[in-house]
C-alpha positions as a Markdown table, in Angstrom:
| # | Residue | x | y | z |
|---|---|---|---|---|
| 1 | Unk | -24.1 | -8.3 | 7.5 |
| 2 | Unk | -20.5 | -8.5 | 9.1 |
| 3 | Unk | -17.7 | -10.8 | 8.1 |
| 4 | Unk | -17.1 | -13.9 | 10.2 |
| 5 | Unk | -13.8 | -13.7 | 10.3 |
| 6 | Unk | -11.2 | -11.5 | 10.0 |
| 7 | Unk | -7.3 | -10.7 | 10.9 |
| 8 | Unk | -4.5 | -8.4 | 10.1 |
| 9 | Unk | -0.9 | -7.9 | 10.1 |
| 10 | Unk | 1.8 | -5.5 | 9.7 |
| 11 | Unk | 5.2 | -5.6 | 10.2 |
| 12 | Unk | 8.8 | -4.1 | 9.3 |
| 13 | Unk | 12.1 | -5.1 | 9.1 |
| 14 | Unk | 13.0 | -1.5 | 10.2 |
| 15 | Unk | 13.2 | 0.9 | 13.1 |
| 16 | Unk | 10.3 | 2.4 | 12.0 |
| 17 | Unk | 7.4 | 1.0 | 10.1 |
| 18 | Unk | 5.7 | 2.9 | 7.8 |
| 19 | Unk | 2.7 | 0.5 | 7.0 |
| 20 | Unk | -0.4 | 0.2 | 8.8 |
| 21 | Unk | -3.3 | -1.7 | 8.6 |
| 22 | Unk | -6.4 | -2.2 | 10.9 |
| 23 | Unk | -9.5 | -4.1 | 10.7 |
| 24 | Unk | -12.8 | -5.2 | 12.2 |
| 25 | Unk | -15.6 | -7.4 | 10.9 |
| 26 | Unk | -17.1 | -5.1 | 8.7 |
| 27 | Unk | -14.4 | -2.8 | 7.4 |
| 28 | Unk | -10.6 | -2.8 | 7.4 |
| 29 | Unk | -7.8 | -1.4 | 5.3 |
| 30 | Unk | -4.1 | -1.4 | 4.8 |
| 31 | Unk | -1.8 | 1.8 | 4.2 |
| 32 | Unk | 1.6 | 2.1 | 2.6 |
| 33 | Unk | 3.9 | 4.7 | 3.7 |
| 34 | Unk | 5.8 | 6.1 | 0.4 |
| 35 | Unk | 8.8 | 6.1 | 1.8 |
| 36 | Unk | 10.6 | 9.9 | 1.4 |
| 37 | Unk | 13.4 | 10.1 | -1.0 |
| 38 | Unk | 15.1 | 13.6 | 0.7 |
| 39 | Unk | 15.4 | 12.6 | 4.1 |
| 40 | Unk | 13.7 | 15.4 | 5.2 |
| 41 | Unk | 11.4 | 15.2 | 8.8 |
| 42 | Unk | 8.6 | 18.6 | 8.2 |
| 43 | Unk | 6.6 | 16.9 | 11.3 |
| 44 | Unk | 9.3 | 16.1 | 13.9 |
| 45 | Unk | 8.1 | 12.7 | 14.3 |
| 46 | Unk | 9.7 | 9.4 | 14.3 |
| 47 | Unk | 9.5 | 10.8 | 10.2 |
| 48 | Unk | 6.6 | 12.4 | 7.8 |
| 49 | Unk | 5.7 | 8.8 | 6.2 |
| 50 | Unk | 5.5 | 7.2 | 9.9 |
| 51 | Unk | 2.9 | 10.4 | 11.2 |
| 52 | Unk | 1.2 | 10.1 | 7.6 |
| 53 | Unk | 0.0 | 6.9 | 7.9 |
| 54 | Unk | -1.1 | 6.8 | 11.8 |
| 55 | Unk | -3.1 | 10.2 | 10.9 |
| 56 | Unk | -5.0 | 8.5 | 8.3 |
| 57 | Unk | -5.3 | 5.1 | 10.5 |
| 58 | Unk | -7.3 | 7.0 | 13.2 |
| 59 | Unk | -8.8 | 9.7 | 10.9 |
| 60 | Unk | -10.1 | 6.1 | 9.2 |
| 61 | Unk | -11.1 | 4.6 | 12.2 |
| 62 | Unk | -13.0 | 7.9 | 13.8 |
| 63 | Unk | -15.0 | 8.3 | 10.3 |
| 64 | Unk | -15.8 | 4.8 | 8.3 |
| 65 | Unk | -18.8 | 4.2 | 9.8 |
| 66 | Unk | -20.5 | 6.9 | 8.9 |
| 67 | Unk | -22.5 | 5.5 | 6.2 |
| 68 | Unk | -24.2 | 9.0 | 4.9 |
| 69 | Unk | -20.8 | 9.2 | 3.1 |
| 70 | Unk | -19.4 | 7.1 | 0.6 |
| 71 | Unk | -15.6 | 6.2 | 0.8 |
| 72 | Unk | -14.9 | 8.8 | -1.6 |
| 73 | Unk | -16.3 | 11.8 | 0.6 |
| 74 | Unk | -14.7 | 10.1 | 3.2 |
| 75 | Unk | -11.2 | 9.9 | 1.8 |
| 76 | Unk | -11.8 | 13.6 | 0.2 |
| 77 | Unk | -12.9 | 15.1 | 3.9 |
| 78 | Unk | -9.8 | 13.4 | 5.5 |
| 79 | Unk | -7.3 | 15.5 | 3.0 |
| 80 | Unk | -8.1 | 18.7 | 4.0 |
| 81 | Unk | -8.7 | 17.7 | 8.2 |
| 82 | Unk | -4.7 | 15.6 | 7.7 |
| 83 | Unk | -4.0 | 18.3 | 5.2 |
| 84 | Unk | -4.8 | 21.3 | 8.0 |
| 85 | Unk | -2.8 | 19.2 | 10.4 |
| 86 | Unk | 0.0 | 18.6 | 8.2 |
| 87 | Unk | 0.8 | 22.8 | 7.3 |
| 88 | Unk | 0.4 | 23.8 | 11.3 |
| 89 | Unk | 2.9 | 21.3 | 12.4 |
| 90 | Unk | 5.6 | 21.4 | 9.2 |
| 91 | Unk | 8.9 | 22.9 | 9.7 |
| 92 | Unk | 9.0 | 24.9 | 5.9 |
| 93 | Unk | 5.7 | 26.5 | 5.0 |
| 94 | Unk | 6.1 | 25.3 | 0.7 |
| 95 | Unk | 8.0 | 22.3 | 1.0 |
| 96 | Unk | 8.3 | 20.4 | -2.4 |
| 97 | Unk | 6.3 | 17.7 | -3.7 |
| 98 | Unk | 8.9 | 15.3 | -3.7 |
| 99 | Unk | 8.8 | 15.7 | 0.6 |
| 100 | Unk | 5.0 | 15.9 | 1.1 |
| 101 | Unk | 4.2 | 12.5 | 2.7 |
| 102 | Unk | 2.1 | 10.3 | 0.5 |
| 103 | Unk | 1.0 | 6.6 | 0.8 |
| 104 | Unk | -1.0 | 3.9 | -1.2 |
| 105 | Unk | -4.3 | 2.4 | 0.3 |
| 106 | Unk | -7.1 | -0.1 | 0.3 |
| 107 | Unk | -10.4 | 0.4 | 2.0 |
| 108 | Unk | -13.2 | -2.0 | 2.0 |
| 109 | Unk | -16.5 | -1.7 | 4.1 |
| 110 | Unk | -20.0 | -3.4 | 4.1 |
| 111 | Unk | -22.3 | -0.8 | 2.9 |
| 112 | Unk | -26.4 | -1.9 | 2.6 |
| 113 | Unk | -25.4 | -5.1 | 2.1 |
| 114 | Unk | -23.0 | -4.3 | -0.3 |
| 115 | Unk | -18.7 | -4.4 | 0.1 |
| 116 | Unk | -17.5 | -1.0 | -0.9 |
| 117 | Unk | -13.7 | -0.4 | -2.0 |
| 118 | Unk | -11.4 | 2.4 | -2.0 |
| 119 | Unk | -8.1 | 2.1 | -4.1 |
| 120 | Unk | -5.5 | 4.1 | -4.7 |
| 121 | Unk | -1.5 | 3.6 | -5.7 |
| 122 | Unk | -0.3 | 0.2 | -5.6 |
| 123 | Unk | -1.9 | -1.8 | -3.2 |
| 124 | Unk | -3.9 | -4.7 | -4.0 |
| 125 | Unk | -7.2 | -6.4 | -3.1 |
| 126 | Unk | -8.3 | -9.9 | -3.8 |
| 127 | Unk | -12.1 | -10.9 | -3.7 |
| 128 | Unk | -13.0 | -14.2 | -3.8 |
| 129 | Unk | -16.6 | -15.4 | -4.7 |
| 130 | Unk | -19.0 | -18.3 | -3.8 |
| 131 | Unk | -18.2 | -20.4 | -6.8 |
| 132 | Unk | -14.1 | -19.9 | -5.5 |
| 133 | Unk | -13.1 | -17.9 | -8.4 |
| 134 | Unk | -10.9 | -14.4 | -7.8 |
| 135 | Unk | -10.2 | -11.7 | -9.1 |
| 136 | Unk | -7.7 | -8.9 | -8.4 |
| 137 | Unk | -8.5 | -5.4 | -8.0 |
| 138 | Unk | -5.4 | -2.9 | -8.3 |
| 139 | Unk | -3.6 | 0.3 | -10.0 |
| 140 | Unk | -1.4 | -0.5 | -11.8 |
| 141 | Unk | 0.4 | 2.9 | -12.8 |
| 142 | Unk | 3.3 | 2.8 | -10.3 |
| 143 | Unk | 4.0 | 0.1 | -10.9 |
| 144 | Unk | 5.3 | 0.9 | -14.4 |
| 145 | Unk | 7.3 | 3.3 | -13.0 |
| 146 | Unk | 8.8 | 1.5 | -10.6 |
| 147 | Unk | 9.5 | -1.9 | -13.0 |
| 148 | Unk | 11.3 | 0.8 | -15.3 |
| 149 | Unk | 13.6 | 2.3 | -11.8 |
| 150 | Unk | 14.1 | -1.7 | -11.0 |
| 151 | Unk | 15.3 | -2.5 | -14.3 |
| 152 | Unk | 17.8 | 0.6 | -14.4 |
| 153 | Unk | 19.0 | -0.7 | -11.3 |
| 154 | Unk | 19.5 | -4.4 | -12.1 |
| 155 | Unk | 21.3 | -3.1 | -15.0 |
| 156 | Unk | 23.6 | -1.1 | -13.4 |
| 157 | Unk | 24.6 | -3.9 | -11.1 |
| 158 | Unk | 24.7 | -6.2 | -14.1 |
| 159 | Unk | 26.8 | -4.1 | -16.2 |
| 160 | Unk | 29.4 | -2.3 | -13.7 |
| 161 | Unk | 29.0 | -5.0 | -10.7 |
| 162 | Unk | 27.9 | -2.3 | -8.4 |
| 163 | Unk | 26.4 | -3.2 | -5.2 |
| 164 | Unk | 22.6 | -3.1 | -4.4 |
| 165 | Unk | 22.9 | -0.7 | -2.2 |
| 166 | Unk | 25.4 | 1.7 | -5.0 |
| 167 | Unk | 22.9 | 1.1 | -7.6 |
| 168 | Unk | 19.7 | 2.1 | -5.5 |
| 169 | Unk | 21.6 | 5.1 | -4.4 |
| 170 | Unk | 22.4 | 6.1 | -8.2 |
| 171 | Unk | 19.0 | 5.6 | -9.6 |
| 172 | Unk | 17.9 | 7.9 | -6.5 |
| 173 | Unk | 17.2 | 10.6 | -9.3 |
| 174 | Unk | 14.8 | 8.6 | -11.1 |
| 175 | Unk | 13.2 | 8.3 | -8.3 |
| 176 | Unk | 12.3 | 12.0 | -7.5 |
| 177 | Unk | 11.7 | 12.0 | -11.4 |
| 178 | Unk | 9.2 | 9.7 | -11.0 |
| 179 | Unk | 7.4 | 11.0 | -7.5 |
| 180 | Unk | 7.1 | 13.8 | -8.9 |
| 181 | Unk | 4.7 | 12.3 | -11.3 |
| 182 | Unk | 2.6 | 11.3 | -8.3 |
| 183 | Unk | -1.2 | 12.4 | -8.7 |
| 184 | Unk | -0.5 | 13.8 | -12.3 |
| 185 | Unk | -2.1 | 12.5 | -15.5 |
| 186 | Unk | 0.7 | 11.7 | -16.7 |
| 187 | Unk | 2.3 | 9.2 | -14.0 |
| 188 | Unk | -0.2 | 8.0 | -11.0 |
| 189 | Unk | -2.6 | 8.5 | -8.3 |
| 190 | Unk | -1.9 | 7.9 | -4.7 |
| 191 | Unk | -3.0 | 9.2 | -1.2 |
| 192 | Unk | -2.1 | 12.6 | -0.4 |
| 193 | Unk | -3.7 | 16.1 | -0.2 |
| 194 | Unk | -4.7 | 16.3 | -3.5 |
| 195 | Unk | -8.3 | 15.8 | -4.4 |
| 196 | Unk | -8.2 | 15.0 | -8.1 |
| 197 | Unk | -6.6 | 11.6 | -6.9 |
| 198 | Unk | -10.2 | 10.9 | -5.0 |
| 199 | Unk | -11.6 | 11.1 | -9.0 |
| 200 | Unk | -9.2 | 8.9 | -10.0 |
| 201 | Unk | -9.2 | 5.9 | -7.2 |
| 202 | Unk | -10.3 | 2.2 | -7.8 |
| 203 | Unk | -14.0 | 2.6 | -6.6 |
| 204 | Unk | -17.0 | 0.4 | -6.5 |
| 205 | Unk | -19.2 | -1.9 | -4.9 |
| 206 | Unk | -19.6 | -5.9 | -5.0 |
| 207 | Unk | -22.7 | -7.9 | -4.1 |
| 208 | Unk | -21.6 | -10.0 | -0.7 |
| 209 | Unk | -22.1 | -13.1 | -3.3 |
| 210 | Unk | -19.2 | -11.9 | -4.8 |
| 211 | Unk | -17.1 | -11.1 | -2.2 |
| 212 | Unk | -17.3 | -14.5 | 0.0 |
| 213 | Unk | -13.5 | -13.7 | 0.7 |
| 214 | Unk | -11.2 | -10.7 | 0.4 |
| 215 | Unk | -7.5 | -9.7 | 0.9 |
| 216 | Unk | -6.0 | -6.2 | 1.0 |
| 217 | Unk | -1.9 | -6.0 | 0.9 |
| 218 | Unk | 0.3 | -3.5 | 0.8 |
| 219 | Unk | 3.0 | -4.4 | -2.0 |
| 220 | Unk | 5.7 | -5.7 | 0.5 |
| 221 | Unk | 3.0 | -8.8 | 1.1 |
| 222 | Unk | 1.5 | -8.9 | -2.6 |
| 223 | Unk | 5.7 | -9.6 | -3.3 |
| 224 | Unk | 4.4 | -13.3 | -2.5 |
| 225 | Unk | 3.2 | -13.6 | -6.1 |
| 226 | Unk | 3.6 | -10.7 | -8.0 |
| 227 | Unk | 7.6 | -10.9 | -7.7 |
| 228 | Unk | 8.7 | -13.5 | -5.7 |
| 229 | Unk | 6.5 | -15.9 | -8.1 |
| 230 | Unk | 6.4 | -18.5 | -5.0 |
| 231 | Unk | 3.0 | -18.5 | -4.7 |
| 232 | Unk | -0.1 | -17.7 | -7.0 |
| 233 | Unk | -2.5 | -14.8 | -6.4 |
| 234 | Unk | -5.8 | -17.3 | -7.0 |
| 235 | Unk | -4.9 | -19.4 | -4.4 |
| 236 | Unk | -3.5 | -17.1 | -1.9 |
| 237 | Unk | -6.5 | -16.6 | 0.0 |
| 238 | Unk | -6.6 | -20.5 | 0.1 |
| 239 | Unk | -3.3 | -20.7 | 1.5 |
| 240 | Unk | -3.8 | -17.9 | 4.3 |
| 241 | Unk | -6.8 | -19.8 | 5.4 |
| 242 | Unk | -4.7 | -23.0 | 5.8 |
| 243 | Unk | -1.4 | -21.6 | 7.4 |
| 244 | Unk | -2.2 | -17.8 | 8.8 |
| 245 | Unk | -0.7 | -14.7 | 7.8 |
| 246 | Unk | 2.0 | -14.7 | 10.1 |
| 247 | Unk | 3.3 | -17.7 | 8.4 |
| 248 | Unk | 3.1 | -16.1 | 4.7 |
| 249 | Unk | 4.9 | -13.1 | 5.9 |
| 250 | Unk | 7.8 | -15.2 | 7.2 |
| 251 | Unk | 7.9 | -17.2 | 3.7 |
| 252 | Unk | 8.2 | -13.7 | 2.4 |
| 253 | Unk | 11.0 | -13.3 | 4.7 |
| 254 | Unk | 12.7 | -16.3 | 4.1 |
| 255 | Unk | 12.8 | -15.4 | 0.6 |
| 256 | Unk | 13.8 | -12.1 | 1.3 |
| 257 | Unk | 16.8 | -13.1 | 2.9 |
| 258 | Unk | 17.8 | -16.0 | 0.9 |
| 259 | Unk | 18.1 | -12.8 | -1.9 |
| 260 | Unk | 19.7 | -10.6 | 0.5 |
| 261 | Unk | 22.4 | -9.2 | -2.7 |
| 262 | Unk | 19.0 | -8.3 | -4.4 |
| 263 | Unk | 19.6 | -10.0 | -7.2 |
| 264 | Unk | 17.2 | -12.6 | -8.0 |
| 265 | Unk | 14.4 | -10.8 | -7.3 |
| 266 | Unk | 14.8 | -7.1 | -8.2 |
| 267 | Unk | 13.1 | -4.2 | -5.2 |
| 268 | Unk | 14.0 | -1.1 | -3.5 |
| 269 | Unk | 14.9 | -2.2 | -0.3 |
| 270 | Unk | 15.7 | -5.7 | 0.9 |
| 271 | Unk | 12.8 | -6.3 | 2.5 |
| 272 | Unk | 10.3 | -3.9 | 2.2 |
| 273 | Unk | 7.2 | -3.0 | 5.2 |
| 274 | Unk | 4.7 | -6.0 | 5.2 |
| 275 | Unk | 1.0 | -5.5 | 6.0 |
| 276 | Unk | -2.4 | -8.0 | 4.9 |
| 277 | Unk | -6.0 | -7.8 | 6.2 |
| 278 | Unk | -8.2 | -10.9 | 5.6 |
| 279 | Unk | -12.0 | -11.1 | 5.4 |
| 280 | Unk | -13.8 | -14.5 | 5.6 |
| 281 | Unk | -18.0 | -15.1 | 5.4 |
């Protein structure tokens, strides 16, 4: 069984983009650089995020078929062959956790007949089912954390009528605070080198019946409904189908720049890396 249909996108308003997301008719996924907070390069790459994310892109596309392991094993094998990769290449043999490259994820594959999922940080997938009914799959840990940084921030600009860009830089601590939760109990689980986050992914299986239609986005396109508000998560997929997703993406855009004082719509950067993949039966 194979998807009809399927496309992807990824995009970036920067010099560097540090999404990615790849797809063919029977798997696909979509990666989300966490963007480093130090500045610091360990790989001597266009950055650490940026060689994070390709790594795992062709570490992903070299191992997803092999269906004697679930996504799990998969995920957990590709930590220690990027992890091996990541100490022989970095500049500073301990470098802290805040400057170890880390990223959110979504992986679907058809499996025995069955769509298999991967999850972890704060990307989000959208299934739809025969009857036209979704649902969301997502973490939703970082996001707390990062609604509590955004609301530091839009009060600072509120109260003192600071710039966006002053305010991000001044809640800059909160945000090492708050990476440095990162695969923790006590703050969330994303993609990295630690196993325990494996354990603690979104993971499952869906019959095909229930999985007639799927999206995967990294947050910079999910922005389309869970902040922007402009459109609605249960008819998204609808909406794709109808106009593309290089037209979403530039309505994301538009709204983007129409905000361009961040102040409407609070975020971390003005417009943040952009990447969907779309599965149709």
């Amino acid at each position: 069984m194979k998807f009809s249909t399927y496309d992807f996108i990824s995009m970036s308003e920067d010099r560097v983009n540090e999404d990615i997301a790849y797809a063919e008719n029977n798997y696909g996924w979509v990666i989300d650089g966490a963007t480093g907070l130090n500045k610091t390069n360990l790989t001597g790459s266009k950055g650490d995020v940026y060689w994070f994310v390709n790594e795992w892109n062709n570490y992903l596309k070299d191992n997803i078929l092999d269906k004697s392991k679930d996504i799990k094993e998969i995920v957990s094998k590709g930590m220690d062959f990027i992890g091996n990769k990541f100490n022989k290449i970095s500049s500073t043999k301990y470098p802290d956790k805040v400057d170890l490259p880390a990223a959110s994820i979504a992986i679907i594959r058809i499996n025995n007949n069955k769509v298999e999922y991967f999850l972890l940080g704060d990307c989000t997938l959208i299934v739809e089912n025969n009857n036209g009914k979704s649902s969301i799959i997502k973490q939703m840990l970082l996001d707390k954390l990062d609604n509590i940084a955004k609301a530091e921030m839009n009060k600072l600009m509120l109260n003192e009528g600071i710039s966006f860009i002053e305010a991000r830089q001044r809640i800059n601590p909160l945000l090492i605070k708050h990476r440095l939760l990162k695969n923790t109990p006590e703050g969330y689980w994303t993609l990295g080198f630690d196993k325990n986050a494996v354990e603690n992914s979104l993971y499952g299986y869906l019959d095909l019946e229930e999985c007639k239609k799927a999206l995967l986005m990294s947050d910079g396109f999910s922005a389309i409904f869970d902040n922007y508000k402009y459109m609605q998560a249960d008819n998204l997929i609808s909406i794709i189908e109808k106009q593309g997703l290089h037209q979403v993406y530039k309505t994301i855009r538009l709204i983007e720049n129409e905000d361009a004082d961040v102040v409407k719509f609070p975020r971390f950067k003005k417009s943040d890396d952009s990447s969907a993949v779309i599965f149709l039966q």
